[in-house]
VOTI-264773 format. One record per residue (C-alpha): residue in three letters; x, y, z; chain; residue number from 1. Coordinates in steps of 0.25 Angstrom, whole numbers, always signed. Last residue first. Example, Ala and Ser with C-alpha at 12.3 -4.5 7.8 and 13.67 -1.06 7.14 Angstrom:
<recs>
- ser,+55,-4,+29,A,2
- ala,+49,-18,+31,A,1
</recs>
This chain:
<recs>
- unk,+57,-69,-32,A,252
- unk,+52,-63,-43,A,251
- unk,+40,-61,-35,A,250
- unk,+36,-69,-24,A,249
- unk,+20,-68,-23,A,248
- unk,+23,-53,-23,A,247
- unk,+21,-48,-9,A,246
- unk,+34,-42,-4,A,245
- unk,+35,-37,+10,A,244
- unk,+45,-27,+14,A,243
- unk,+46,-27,+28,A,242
- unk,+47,-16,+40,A,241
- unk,+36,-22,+48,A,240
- unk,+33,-35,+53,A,239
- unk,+29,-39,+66,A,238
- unk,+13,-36,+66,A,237
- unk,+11,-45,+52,A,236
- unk,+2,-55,+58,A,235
- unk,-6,-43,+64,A,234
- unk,-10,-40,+49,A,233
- unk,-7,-28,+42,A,232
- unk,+4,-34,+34,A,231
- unk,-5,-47,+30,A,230
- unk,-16,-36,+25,A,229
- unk,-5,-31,+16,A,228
- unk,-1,-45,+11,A,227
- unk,-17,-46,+9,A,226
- unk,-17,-34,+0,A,225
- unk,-7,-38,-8,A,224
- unk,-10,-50,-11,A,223
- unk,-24,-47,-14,A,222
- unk,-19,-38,-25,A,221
- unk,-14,-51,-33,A,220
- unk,+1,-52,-35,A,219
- unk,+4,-58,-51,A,218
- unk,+7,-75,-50,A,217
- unk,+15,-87,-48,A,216
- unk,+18,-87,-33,A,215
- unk,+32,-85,-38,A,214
- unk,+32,-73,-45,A,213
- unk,+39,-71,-58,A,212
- unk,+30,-79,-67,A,211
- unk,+17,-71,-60,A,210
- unk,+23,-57,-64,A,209
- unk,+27,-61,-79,A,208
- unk,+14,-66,-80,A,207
- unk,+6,-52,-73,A,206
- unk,+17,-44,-83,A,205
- unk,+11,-53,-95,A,204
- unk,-3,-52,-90,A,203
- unk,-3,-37,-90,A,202
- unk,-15,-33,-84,A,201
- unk,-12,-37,-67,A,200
- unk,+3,-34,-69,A,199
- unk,+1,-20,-76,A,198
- unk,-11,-15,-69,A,197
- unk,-6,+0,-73,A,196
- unk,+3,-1,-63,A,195
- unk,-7,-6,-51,A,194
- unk,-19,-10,-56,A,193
- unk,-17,-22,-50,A,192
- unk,-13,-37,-52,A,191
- unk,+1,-36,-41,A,190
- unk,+16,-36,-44,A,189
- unk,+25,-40,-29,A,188
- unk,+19,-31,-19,A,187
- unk,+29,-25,-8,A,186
- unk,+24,-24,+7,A,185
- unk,+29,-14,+15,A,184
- unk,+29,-14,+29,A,183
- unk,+27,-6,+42,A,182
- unk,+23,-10,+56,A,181
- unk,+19,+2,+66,A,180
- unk,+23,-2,+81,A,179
- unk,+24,+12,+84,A,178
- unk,+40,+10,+86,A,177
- unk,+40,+2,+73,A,176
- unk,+37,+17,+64,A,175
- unk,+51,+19,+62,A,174
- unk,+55,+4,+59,A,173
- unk,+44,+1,+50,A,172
- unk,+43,+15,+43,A,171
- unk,+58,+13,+39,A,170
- unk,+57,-2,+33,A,169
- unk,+44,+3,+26,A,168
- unk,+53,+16,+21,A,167
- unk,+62,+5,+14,A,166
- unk,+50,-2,+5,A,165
- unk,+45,+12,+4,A,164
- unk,+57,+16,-3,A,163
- unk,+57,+3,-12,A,162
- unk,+45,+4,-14,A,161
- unk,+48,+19,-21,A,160
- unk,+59,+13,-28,A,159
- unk,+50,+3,-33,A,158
- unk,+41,+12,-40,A,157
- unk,+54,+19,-46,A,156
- unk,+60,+8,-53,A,155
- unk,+46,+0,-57,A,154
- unk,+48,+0,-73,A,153
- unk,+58,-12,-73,A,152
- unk,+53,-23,-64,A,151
- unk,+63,-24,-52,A,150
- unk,+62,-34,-38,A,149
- unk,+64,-31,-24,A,148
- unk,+58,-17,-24,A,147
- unk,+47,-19,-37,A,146
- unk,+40,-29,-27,A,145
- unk,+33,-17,-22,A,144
- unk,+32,-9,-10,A,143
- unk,+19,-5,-1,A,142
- unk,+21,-1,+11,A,141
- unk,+11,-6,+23,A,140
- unk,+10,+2,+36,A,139
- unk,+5,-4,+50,A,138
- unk,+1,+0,+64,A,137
- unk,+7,-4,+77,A,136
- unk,+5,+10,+82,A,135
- unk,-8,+16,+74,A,134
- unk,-5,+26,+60,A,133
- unk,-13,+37,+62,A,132
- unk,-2,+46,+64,A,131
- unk,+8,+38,+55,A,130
- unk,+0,+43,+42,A,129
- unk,+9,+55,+39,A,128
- unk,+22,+44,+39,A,127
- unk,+13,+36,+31,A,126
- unk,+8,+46,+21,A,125
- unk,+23,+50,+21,A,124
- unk,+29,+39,+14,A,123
- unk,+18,+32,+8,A,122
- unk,+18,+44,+0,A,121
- unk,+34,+47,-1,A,120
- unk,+36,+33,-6,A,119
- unk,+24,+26,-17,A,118
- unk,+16,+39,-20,A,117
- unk,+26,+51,-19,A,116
- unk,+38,+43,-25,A,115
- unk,+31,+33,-36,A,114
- unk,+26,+49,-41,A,113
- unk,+39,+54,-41,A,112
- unk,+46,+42,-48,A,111
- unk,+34,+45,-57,A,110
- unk,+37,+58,-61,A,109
- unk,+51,+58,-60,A,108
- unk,+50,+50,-72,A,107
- unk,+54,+34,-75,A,106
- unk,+59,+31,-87,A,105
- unk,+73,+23,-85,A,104
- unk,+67,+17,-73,A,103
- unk,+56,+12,-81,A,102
- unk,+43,+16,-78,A,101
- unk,+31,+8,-69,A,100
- unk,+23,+17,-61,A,99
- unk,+16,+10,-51,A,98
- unk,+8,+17,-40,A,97
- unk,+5,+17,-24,A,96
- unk,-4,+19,-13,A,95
- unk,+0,+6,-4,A,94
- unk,+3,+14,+8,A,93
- unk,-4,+2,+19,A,92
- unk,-6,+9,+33,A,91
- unk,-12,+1,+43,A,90
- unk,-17,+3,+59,A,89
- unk,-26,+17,+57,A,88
- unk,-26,+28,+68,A,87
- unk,-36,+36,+74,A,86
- unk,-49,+27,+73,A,85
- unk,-63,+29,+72,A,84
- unk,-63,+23,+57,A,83
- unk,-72,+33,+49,A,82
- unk,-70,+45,+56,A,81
- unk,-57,+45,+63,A,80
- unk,-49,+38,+54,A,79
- unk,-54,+45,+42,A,78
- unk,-52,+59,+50,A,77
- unk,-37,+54,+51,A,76
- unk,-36,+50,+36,A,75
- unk,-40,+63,+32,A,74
- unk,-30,+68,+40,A,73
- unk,-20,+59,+34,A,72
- unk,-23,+63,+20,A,71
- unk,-22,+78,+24,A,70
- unk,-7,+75,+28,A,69
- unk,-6,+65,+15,A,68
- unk,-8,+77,+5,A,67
- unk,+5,+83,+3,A,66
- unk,+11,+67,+0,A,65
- unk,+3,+67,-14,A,64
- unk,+7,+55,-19,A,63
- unk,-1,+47,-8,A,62
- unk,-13,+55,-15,A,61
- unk,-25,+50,-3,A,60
- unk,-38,+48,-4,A,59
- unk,-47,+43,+7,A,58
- unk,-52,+30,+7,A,57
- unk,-60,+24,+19,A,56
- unk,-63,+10,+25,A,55
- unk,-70,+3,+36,A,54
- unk,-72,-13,+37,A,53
- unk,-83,-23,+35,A,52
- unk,-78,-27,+19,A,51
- unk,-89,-21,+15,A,50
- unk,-82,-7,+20,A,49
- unk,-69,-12,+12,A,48
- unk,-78,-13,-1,A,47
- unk,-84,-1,+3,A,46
- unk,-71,+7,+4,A,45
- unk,-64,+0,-10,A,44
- unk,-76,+7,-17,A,43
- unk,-73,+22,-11,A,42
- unk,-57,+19,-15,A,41
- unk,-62,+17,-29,A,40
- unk,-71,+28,-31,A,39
- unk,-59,+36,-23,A,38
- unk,-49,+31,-34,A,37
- unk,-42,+43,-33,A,36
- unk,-28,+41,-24,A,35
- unk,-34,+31,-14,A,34
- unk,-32,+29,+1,A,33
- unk,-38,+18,+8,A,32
- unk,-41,+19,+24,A,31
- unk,-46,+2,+28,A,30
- unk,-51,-3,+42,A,29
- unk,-45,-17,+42,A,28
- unk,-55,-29,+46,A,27
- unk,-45,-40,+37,A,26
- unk,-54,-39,+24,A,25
- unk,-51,-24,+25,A,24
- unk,-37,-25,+27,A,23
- unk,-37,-37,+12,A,22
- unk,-49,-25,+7,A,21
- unk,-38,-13,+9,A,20
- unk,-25,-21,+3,A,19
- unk,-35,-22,-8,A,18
- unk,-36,-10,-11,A,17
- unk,-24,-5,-7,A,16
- unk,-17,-16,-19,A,15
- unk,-26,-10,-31,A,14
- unk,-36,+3,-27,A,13
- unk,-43,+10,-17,A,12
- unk,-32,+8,-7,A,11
- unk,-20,+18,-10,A,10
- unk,-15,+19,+3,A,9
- unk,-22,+11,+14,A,8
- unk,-23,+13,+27,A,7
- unk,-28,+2,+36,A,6
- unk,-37,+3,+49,A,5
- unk,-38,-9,+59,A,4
- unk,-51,-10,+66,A,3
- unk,-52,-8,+81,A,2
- unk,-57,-20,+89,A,1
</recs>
């Protein structure tokens, strides 16, 4: 039986990394992306390897949207060689960054740089990947809590999830007639590096976190990871077009 292959964006570090060991874990093939932590990215393929699966990281800018049409070719010859296959089955766009600025503060710059890596990349990486996306495949968007409730300093990060959260609902029903699913799932605050680290170093942030979410404490990265897995799973075959929020019932 063939094994599955997932893409990964943004898998050398944080929430794609271990998104890539829960698929691993599960017999998936894995692709990662990283921006510049190839050292890091190279590490993450032999613990995926010691795992019993086959993986590869290739670099990738999502910021820079010029350079996606060569990315993709370099993804086709990766196909090929290392995995024998023509197409992969998943697509997670989980690259990202957090800026956190007040509304009232908030530069052109970085509403700029929120745009091109959180919506116009995963915009038109995936509609430049759907060539070697297989029918009845899967895509996986990543949105944020930040779009049903508001924390000051996260305006225009969430106005980006927001826009992917309604471009999910878009890829779903255009991309149904070849059986694809699409979804986006929506992390409550998670213990990364994410943001400077701020929820996972700041115990005062990380209490306030906890006292406002109803299983009593800050997300894990393996929560993530294995909410993904659960949407890449046969289980999950009949649902696309949702929003899934995975924040241990925040400010609910």
């Amino acid at each position: 039986m063939t094994r599955k292959i997932a893409l990964i964006t943004g898998a050398s570090r944080g929430l794609g990394k271990n998104t890539a060991v829960h698929l691993a874990a599960q017999g998936i093939d894995i692709i990662g992306t990283y921006h510049s932590k190839a050292q890091e990215a190279q590490e993450l393929v032999q613990t995926l390897e010691q795992q019993g699966v086959r993986a590869a990281m290739l670099q990738l800018d999502v910021s820079n949207s010029a350079s996606f049409a060569v990315f993709v070719e370099q993804l086709r010859h990766t196909l090929e060689s290392a995995f024998g296959r023509e197409q992969l089955d998943f697509l997670v766009n989980n690259a990202g960054i957090g800026i956190n600025a007040p509304f009232s503060e908030t530069t052109e710059t970085q509403f700029d740089q929120l745009c091109n890596i959180q919506l116009k990349g995963p915009f038109f990486l995936t509609q430049q990947l759907l060539p070697l996306i297989a029918d009845q495949g899967r895509v996986v968007n990543i949105s944020t809590g930040l779009t049903r409730f508001a924390l000051p300093g996260y305006a225009a990060y969430a106005v980006m999830k927001g826009a992917m959260e309604v471009l999910t609902r878009y890829q779903a029903k255009e991309l149904g007639a070849r059986g694809i699913r699409v979804n986006i799932l929506a992390p409550g605050a998670i213990e990364t590096d994410f943001g400077g680290g701020v929820v996972r170093d700041n115990s005062d942030v990380n209490d306030f976190i906890a006292s406002n979410t109803a299983l009593g404490r800050v997300g894990l990265p393996d929560d993530i990871g294995a909410a993904i897995a659960l949407l890449l799973s046969d289980g999950a075959g009949w649902i696309t077009g949702q929003r899934l929020e995975v924040s241990g019932g925040m400010f609910l």
